[in-house]
MMTF fields as JSON, N, C-alpha, C and O atoms, coordinates in Angstrom:
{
  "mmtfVersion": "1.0.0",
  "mmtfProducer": "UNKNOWN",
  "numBonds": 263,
  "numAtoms": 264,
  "numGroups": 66,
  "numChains": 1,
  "numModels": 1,
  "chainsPerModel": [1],
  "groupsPerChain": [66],
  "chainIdList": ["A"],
  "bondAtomList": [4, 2, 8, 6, 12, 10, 16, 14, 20, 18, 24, 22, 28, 26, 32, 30, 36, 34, 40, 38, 44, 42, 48, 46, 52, 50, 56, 54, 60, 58, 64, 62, 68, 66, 72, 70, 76, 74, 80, 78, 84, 82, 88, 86, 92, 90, 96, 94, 100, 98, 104, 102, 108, 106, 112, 110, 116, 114, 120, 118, 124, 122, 128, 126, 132, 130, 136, 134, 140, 138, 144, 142, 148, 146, 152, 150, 156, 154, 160, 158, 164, 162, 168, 166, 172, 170, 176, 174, 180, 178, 184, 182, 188, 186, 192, 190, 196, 194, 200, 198, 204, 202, 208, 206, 212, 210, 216, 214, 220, 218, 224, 222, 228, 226, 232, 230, 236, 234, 240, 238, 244, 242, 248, 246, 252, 250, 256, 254, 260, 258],
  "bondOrderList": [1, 1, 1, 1, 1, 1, 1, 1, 1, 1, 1, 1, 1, 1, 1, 1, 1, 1, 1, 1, 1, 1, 1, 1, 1, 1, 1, 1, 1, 1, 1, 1, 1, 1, 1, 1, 1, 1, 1, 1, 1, 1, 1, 1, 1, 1, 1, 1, 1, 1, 1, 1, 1, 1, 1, 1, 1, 1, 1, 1, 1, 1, 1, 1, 1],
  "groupList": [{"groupName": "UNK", "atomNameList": ["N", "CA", "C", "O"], "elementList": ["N", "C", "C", "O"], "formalChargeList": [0, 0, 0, 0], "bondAtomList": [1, 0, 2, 1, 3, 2], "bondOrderList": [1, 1, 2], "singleLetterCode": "X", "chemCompType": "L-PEPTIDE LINKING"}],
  "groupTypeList": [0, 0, 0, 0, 0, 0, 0, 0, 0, 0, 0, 0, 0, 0, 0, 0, 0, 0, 0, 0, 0, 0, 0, 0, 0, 0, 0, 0, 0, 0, 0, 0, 0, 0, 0, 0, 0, 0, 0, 0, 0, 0, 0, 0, 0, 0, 0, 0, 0, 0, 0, 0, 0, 0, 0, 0, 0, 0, 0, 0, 0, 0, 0, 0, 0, 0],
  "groupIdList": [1, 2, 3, 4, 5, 6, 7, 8, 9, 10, 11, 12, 13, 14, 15, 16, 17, 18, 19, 20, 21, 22, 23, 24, 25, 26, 27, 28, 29, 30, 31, 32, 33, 34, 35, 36, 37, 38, 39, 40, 41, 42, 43, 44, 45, 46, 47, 48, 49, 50, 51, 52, 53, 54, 55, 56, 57, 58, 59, 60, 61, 62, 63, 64, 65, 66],
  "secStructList": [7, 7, 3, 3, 6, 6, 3, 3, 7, 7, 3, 3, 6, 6, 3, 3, 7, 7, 7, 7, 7, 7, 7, 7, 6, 6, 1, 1, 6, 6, 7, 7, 7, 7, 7, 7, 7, 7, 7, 7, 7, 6, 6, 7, 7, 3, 3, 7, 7, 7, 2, 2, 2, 2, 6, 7, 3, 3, 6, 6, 6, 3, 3, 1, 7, 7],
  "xCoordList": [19.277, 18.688, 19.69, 20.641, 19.435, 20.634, 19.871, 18.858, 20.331, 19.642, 20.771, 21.927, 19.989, 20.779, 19.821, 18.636, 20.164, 19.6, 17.945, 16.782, 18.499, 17.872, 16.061, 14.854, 16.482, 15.144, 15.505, 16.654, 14.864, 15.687, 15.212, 14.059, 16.417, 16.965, 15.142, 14.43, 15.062, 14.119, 15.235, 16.418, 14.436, 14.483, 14.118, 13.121, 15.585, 14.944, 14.994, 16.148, 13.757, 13.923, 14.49, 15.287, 14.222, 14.707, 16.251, 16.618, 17.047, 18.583, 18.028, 17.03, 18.952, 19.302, 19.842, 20.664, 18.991, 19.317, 20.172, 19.838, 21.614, 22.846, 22.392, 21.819, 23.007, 22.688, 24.168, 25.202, 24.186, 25.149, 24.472, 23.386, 25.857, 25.429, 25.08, 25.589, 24.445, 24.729, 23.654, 23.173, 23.171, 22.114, 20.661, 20.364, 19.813, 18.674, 18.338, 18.882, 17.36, 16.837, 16.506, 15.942, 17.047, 16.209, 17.246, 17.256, 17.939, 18.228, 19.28, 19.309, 20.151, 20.818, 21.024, 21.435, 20.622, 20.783, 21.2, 20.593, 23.091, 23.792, 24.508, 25.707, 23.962, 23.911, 24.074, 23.324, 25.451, 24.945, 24.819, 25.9, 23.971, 23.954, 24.588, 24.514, 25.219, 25.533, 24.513, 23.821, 24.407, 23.481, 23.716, 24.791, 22.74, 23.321, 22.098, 20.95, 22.521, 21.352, 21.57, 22.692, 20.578, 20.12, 19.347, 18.583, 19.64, 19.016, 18.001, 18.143, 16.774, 15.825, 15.135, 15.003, 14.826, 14.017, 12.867, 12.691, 12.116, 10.741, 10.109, 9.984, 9.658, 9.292, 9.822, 9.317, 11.04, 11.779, 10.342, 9.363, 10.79, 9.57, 10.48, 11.601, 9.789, 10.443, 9.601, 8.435, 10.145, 9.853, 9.788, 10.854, 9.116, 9.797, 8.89, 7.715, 9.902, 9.69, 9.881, 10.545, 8.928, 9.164, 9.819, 10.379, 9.768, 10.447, 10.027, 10.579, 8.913, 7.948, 8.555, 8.679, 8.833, 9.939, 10.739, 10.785, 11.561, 12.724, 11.701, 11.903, 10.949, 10.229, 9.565, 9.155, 9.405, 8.71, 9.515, 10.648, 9.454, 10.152, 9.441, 8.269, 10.495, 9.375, 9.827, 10.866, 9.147, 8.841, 10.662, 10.797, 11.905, 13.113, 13.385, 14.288, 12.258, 13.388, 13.947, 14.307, 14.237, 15.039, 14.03, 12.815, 15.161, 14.651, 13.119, 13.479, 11.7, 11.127, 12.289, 13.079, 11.901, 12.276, 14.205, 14.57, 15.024, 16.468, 17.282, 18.475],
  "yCoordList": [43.059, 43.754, 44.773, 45.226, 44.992, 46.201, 47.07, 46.691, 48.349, 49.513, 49.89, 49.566, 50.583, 51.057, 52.172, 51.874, 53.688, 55.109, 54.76, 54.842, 54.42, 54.92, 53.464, 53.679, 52.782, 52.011, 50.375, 50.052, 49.536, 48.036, 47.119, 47.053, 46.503, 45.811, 44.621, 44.182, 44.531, 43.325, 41.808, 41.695, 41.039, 39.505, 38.869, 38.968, 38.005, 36.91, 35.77, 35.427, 34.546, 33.787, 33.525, 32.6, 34.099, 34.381, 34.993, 35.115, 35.345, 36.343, 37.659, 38.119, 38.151, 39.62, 39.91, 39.265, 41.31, 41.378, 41.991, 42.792, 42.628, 43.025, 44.531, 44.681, 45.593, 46.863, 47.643, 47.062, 48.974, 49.588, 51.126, 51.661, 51.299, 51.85, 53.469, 53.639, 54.408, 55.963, 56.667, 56.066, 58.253, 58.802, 58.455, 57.996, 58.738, 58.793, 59.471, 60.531, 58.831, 59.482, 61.087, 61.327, 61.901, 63.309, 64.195, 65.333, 63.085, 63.942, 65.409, 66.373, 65.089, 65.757, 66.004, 65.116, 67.351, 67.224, 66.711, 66.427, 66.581, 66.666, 65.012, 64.741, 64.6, 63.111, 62.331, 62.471, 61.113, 60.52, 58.762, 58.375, 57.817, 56.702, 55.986, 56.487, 54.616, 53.744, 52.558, 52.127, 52.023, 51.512, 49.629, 49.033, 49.207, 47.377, 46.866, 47.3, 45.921, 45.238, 43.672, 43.219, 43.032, 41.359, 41.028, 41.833, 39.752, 39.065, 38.309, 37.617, 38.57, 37.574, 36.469, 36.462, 35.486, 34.333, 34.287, 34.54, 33.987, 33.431, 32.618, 31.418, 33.114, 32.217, 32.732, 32.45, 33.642, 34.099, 34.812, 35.365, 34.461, 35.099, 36.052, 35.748, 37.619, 38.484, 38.93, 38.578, 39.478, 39.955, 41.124, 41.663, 41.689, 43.568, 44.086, 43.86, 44.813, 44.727, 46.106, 46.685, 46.66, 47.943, 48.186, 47.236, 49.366, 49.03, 49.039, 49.357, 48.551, 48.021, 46.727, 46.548, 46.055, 44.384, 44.666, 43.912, 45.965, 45.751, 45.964, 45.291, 46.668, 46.939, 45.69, 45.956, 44.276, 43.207, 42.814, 43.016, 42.162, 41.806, 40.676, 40.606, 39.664, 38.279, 38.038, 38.514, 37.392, 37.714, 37.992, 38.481, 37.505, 37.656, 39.364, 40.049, 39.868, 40.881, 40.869, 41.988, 40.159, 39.996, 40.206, 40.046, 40.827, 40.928, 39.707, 38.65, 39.969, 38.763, 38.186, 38.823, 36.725, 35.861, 36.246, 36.566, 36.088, 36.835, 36.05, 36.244],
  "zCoordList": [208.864, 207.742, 207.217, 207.853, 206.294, 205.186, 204.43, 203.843, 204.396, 203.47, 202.468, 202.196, 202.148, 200.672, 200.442, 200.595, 200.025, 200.108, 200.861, 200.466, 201.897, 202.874, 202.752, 202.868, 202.611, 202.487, 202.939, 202.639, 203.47, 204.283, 202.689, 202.265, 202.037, 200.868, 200.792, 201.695, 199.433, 199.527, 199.634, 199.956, 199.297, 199.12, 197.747, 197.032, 197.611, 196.405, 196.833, 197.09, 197.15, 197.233, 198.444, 198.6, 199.121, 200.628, 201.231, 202.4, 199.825, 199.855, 199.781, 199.226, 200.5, 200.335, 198.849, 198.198, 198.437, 196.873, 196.717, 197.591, 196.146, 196.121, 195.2, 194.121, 196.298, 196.815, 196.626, 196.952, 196.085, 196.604, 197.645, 197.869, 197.998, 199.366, 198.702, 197.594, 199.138, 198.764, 199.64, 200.601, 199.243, 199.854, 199.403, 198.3, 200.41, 199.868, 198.624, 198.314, 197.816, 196.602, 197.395, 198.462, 196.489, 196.698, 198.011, 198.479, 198.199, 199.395, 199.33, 200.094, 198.005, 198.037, 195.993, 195.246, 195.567, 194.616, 193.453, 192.42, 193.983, 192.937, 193.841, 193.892, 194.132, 194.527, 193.375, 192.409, 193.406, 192.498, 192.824, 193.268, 192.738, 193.782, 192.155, 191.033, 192.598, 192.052, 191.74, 192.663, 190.461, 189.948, 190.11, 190.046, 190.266, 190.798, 190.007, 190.097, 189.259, 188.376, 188.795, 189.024, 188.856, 189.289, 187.9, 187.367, 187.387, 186.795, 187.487, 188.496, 186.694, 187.806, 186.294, 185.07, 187.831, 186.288, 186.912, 188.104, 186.182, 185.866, 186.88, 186.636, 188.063, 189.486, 190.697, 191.783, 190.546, 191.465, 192.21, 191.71, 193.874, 194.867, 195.478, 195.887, 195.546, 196.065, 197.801, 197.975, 198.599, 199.914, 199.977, 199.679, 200.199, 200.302, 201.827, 202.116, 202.575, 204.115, 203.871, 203.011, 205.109, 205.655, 207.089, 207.634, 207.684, 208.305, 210.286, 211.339, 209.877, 210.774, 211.39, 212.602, 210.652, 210.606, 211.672, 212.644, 211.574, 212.637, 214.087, 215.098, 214.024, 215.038, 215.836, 216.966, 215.347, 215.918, 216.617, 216.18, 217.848, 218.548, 219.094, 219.466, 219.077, 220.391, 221.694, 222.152, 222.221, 223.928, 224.769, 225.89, 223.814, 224.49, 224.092, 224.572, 222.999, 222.474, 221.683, 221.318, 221.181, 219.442, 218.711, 218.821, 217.475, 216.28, 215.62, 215.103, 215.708, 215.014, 213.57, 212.873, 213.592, 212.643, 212.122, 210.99, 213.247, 212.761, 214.298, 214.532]
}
C-alpha cells in the first residue's frame, strides 16, 4: 500500500492511482503539496481503503489480500 499526505492511495480498476508525495493537509501551514491529475472514463470502478486494510491479517500473518 502507498500514501500520499498522509492517507493509503485509492484504486482504479484495481491500480494504484498516481500520487505525489508531501505533508499532510493542515499539517503545516505554509506547506505546499504537489498537484497529480488522472483522467478517468465513464465505468472506471474506484476502491478507497482505510487504514483498517493494513490491519487484516490471515492466519500466516500477512498482509489480507497482498
Amino acid at each position: 500500500m502507498t500514501m500520499a499526505t498522509g492517507h493509503l492511495l485509492p484504486y482504479r480498476d484495481g491500480e494504484l492511482l498516481p500520487a505525489a508525495n508531501g505533508y499532510p493537509l493542515g499539517l503545516l501551514a505554509e506547506a505546499a503539496n504537489e498537484e497529480v491529475r488522472s483522467e478517468l472514463a465513464s465505468g472506471d470502478r474506484f476502491t478507497f481503503v482505510s487504514d483498517g486494510i493494513l490491519e487484516a491479517r490471515d492466519a500466516k500473518g500477512r498482509v489480507a489480500g497482498l
